[in-house]
N, C-alpha and C positions, 0 to 999 in steps of 0.2 A: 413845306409846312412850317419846320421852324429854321432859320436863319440865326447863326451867330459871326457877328462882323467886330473881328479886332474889339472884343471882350476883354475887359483887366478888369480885379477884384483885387482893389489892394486895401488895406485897415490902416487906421491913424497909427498904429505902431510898428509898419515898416510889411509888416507882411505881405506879399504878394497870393492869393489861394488859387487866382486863375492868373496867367500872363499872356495877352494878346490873341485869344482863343477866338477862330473861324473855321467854322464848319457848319452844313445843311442837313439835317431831316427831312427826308421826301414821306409825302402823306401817306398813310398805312404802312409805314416804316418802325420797327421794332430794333433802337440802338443800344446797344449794354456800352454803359461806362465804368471801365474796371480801372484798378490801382488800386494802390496798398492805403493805407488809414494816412488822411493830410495831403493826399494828390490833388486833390481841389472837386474832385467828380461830385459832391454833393452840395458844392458850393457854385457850380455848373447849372445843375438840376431846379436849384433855390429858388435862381436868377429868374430862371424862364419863369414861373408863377409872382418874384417879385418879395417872395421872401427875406431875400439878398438882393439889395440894388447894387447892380456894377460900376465899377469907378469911373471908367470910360467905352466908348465901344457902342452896340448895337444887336438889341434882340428883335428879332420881328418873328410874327406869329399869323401863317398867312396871309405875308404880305403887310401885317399892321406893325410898327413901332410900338411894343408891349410899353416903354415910357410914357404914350398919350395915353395909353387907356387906364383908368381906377382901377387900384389893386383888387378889391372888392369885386367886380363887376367880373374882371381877370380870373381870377379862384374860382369862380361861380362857373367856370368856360373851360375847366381844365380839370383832370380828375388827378386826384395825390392819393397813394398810398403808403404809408411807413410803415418801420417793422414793429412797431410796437401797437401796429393797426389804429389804434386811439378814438374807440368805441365809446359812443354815453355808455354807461357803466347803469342809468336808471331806466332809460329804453329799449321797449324790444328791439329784436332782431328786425324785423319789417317797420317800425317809426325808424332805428338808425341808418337803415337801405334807403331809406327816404327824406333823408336828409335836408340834401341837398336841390332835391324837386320840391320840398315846401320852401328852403327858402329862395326859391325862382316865382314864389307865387302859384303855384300847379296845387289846384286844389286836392282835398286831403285820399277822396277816393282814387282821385285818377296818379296822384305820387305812391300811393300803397299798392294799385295795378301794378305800376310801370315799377317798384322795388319787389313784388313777388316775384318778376317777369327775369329778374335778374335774379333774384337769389334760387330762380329755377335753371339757370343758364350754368350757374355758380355750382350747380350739384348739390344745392339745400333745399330740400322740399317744404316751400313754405306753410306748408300746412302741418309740418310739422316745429321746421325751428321759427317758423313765424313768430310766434309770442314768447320765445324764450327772450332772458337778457344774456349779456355777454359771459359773466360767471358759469352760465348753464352750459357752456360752449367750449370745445377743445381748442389748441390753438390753432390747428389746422382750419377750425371752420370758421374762426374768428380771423383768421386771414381771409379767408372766400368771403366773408361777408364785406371784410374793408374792401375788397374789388370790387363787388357788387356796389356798393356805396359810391365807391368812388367811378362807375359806370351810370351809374340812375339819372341823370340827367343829361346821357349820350354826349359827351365832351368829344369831341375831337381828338385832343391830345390827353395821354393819361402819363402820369411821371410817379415813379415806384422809386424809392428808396429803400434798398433791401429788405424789399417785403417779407419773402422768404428765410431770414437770417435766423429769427430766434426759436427756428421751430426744429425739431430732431432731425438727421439725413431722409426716413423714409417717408417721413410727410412731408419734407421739402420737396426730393424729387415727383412726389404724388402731384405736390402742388404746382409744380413747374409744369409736367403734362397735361395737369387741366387749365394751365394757363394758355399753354400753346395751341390748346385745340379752342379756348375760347377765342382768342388772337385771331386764330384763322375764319374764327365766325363776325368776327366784330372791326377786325382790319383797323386797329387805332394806331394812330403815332404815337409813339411811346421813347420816352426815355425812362432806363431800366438802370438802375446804384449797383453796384455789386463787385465786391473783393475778390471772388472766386471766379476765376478762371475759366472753370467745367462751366459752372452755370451762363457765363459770358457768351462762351461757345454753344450751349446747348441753345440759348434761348433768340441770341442777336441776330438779325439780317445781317447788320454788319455792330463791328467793335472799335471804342474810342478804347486805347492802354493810354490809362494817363501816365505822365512821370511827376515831376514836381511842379505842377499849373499847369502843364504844356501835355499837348495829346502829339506823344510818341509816332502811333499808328491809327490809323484811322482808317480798316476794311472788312469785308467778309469773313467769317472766322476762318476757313480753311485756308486762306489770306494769310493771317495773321501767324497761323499754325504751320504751315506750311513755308513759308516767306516772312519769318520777322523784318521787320524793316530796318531794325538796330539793335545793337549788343541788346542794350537795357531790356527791345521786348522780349528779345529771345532769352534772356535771364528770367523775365517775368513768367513767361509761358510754360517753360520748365523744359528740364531737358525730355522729356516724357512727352516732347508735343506729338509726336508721331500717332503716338497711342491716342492721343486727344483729338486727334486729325481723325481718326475712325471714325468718331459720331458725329462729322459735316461730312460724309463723302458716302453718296449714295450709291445703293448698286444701280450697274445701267446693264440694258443688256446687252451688249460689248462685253462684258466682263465674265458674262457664260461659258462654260464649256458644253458640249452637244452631246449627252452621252447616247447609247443606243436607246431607243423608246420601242418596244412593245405595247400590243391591247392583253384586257383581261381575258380575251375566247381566241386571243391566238393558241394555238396546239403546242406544247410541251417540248416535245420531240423536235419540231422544225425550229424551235426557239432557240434550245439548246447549239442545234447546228450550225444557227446563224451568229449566236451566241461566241463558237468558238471561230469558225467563219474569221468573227472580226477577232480576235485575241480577247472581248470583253469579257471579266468577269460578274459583270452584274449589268442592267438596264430597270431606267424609267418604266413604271408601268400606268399606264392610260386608259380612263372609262373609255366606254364606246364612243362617250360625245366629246373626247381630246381632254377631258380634266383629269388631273393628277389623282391616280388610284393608290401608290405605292411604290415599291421595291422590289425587284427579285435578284438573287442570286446566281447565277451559273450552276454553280456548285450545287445548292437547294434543288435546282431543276435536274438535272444530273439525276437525284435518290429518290424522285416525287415519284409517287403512285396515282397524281391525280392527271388529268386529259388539259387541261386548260391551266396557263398562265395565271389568272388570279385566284386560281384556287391554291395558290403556292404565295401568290405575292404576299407583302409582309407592309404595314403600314408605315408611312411615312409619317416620323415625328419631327425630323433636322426641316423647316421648311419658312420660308420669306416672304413677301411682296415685294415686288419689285418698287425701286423706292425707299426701301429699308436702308440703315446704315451699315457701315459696314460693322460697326463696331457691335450691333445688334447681333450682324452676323456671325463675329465670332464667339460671341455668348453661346447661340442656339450651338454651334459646335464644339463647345466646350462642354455643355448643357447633357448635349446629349452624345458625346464622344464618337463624333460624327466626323468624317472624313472628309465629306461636303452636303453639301446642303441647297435642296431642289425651291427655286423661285417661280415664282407665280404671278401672273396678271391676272387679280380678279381669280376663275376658278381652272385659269390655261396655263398651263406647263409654259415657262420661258425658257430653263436650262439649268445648269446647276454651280454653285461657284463653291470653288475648293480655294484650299489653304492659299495654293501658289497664285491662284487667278486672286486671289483677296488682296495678298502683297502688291498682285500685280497692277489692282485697280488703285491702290493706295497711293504707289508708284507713279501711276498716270495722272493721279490728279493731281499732288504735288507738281509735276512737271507743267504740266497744262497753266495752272498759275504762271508758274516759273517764265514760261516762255509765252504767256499772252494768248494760248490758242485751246481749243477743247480737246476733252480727252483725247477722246476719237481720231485727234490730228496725231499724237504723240505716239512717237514709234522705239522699241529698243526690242532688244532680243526677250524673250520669254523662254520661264524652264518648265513652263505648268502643262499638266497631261492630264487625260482621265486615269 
């Protein structure tokens, strides 16, 4: 979708902000361009819309040479967002969401459909901040609205420069998770600004690290975090990437351990037997129709007075989707001081993953980059047990 071919940015006074820049955007592709303040990432971002014209080099945009076509016409085809949103300050919330559909010509009813349509996507109910102006708005929604805006006219590609920046941590990460779930509804190419590392990782399919004009690295974050490519990323990424590496690396079920599973109307007695049977001190416990009921004890069952298993079991709080990160994962076990913690397909027990199998799936995937193959391939000794 977008194409850069041997791109330079250089100014009458010597400067260089991009040097010799190539690399692809594949269509519904979501790229973060990180580095520190003067790496050129925003002087990148400029080019593609025409902001910044390139000194030499080559941008195409599905296939078209962005040079032939009117800057004008270009804007109109591409959605921008900055971090300072840059709202009419005299227009409501639904004329500013509609911006950009009046000026394509789309007359006035059918631009305020197609901007409520978004600013309902967006998580602002336009019936209610419809008629508000910008002053009337937090920044957090005044960011949802520059998306909205900058979607209203269905662009293909949408290009954000630190949308996110100027707004507190817990509205930013708010703002990221409703950006991710809209991303995944709306599937746009996107080039994404941003200094911050976490956010790079949390949000990228894959990650440009720039250094000074020049993109360092250019992969998937667990890529990146996992396998810097050179001193400078691995300086950039922090010596903490392991821990950053948690929130790309999903649980799989491979990474399960199998503990014993009981039903709730099994009998006490014969539980207990089987119980010690295996050495376990505790088991999964399961409705009749195989979904996740809870917890029991060994010990618990042992001192019960009651006939049946879930009249004893205990609720399960520590608990995942499979698919979750791991870094999630060790939240909920911290959360809930939790030894391990029971995953789920939907409403089906998958197994459970503890502290040592978390190391160990963390382990796996590093390696699996490392060596070109899937987890599943990689093989080393394991110390994890129930």
């Amino acid at each position: 979708m977008i194409r850069f071919e041997h791109v330079t940015k250089r100014y009458p006074d010597g400067t260089t902000a991009v040097d010799d820049l190539s690399f692809e955007v594949a269509e519904g592709e979501l790229v973060t361009l990180v580095g520190p303040s003067g790496c050129g990432k925003t002087t990148t971002m400029k080019m593609v819309n025409r902001l910044i014209e390139p000194t030499s080099g080559r941008i195409l945009l599905d296939g078209e040479d962005i040079a032939t076509v009117d800057p004008v016409r270009l804007r109109r085809r591409i959605g921008y967002v900055i971090q300072q949103v840059g709202l009419f300050p005299h227009k409501t919330v639904l004329d500013n969401t509609a911006t950009v559909p009046a000026l394509l010509g789309w007359k006035r009813a059918k631009a305020r459909a197609r901007a409520a349509e978004l600013l309902d996507l967006v998580g602002l109910d336009p019936g209610t901040f419809g008629d508000r102006y910008p002053e009337q708005l937090s920044g957090g929604q005044r960011q949802r609205v520059g998306v909205a805006r900058a979607l209203a006219a269905d662009p293909p590609v949408l290009l954000m420069d630190e949308p996110f920046g100027a707004v507190d941590p817990v509205v930013r990460e708010r703002l990221q998770s409703e950006f991710l779930r809209l991303q995944a509804a709306v599937r746009k190419t996107v080039l994404f600004v941003t200094h911050d590392i976490e956010e790079a990782v949390r949000l990228g399919d894959r990650i440009a690290v720039y250094g000074e004009g020049r993109i360092e690295q250019f992969d998937p974050p667990a890529t990146v975090l996992g396998a810097p490519a050179t001193p400078y990323v691995a300086d950039f990424v922090g010596a903490d990437r392991g821990l950053k590496r948690l929130s790309v690396t999903e649980i799989q079920s491979g990474d399960l351990e199998q503990p014993p599973v009981v039903r709730i109307e099994d009998p006490v007695a014969a539980t207990v037997e089987r119980l010690d049977a295996e050495g376990a001190r505790w088991a999964v416990v399961l409705d009749r129709d195989g979904t996740l009921h809870g917890w029991v004890s060994a010990d618990a069952l042992r001192g019960a007075t009651v006939k049946t298993v879930g009249e004893q079991a205990r609720r399960m709080e520590a608990w995942l989707p499979v698919g979750s990160n791991l870094k999630q994962a060790f939240s909920v076990m911290l959360q809930h001081d939790a030894g391990w913690i029971a995953v789920v397909d939907g409403e089906r027990f998958l197994g459970v993953l503890t502290p040592a199998r978390l190391h160990e799936a963390l382990r796996r995937s590093i390696d699996a980059d490392t060596e070109g193959v899937s987890r599943a391939e990689v093989e080393f000794d394991s110390i994890s047990a129930i």
